[in-house]
C-alpha positions as CSV (number, residue, x, y, z in Angstrom):
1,X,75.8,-11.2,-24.9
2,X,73.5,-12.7,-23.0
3,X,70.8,-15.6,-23.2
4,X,68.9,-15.4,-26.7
5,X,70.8,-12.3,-28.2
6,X,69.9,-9.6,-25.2
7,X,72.0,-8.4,-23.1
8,X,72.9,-10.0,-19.5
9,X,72.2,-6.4,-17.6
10,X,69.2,-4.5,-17.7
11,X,68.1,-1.1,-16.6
12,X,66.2,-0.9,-13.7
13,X,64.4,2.1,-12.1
14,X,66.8,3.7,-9.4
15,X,67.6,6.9,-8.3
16,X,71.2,8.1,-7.7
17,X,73.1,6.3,-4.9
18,X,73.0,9.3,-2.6
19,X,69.9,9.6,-2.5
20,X,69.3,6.4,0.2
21,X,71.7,8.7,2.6
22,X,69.4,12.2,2.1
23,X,66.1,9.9,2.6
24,X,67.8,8.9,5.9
25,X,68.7,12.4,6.7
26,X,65.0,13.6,5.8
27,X,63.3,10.8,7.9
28,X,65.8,11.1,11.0
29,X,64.2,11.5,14.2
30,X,60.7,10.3,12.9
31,X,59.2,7.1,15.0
32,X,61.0,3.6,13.2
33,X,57.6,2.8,12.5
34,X,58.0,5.4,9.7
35,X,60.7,2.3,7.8
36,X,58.5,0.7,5.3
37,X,56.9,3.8,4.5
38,X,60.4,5.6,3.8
39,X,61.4,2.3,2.0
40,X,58.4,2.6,-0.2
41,X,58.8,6.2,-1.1
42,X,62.0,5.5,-2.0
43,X,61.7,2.5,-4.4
44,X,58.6,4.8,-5.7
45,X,60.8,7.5,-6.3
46,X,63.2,5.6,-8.7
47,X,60.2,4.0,-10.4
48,X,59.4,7.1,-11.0
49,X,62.4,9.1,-12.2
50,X,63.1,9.8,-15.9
51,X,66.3,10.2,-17.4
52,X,66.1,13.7,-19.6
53,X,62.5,14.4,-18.4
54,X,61.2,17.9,-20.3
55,X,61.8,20.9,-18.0
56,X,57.9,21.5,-17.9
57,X,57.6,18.4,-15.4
58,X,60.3,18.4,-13.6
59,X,59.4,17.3,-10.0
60,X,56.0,16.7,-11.4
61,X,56.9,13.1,-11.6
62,X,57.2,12.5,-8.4
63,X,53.5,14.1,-6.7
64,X,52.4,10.5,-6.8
65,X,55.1,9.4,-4.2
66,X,54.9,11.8,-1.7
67,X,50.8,11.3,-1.9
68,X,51.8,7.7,-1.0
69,X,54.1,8.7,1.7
70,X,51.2,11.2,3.0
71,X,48.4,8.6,3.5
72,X,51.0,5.9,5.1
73,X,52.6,8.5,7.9
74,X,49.1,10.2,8.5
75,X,47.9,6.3,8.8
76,X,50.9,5.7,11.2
77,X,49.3,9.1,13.1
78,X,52.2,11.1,12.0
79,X,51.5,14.8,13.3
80,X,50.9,17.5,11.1
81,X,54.2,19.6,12.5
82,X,56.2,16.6,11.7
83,X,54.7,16.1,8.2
84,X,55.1,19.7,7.2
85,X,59.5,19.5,8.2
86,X,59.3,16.3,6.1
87,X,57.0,17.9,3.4
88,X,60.4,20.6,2.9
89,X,63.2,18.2,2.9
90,X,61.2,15.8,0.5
91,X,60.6,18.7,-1.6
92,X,64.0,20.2,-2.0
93,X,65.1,16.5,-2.3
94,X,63.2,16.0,-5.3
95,X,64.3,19.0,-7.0
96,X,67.9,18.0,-6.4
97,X,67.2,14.1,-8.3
98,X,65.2,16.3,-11.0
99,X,68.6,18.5,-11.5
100,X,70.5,15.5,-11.1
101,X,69.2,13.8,-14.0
């Protein structure tokens, strides 16, 4: 036990470990000045992520985040080609955490 009764761990919002490797994978070959937008997409992504989310949403958690992601890389002047190859890999990423969970 911890300090006053609680526990000394708590859960924090994360996704599953490889999913740090598959956001490198999806943003390979983009300009590096893409990094703190990936970063942020990630860390919005397990902020995001429910454990046993109802099947009705599933992905639907995670429209905020890649509208984040959007405005940041089309702020960086991102092209629309690039966005769209990103667009699919994000996409089938996030249905692979949503299965994952």
């Amino acid at each position: 036990m911890g300090i006053g009764g609680r526990p000394l761990t708590e859960e924090i919002a994360s996704t599953p470990g490889w999913v740090e490797q598959r956001l490198d994978e999806a943003f390979a070959g983009l300009p590096a000045s893409t990094g703190p937008a990936r970063e942020a997409y990630g860390a919005c992504l397990g902020r995001r992520k429910e454990p046993a989310a109802p099947s009705d949403t599933m992905g639907a958690e995670f429209n905020g985040c890649r509208a984040a992601l959007h405005r940041a890389l089309t702020e960086l002047g991102l092209d629309g080609d690039a966005m769209a190859q990103l667009d699919r890999r994000l996409e089938a990423l996030e249905a692979e955490i949503a299965e994952d969970s």
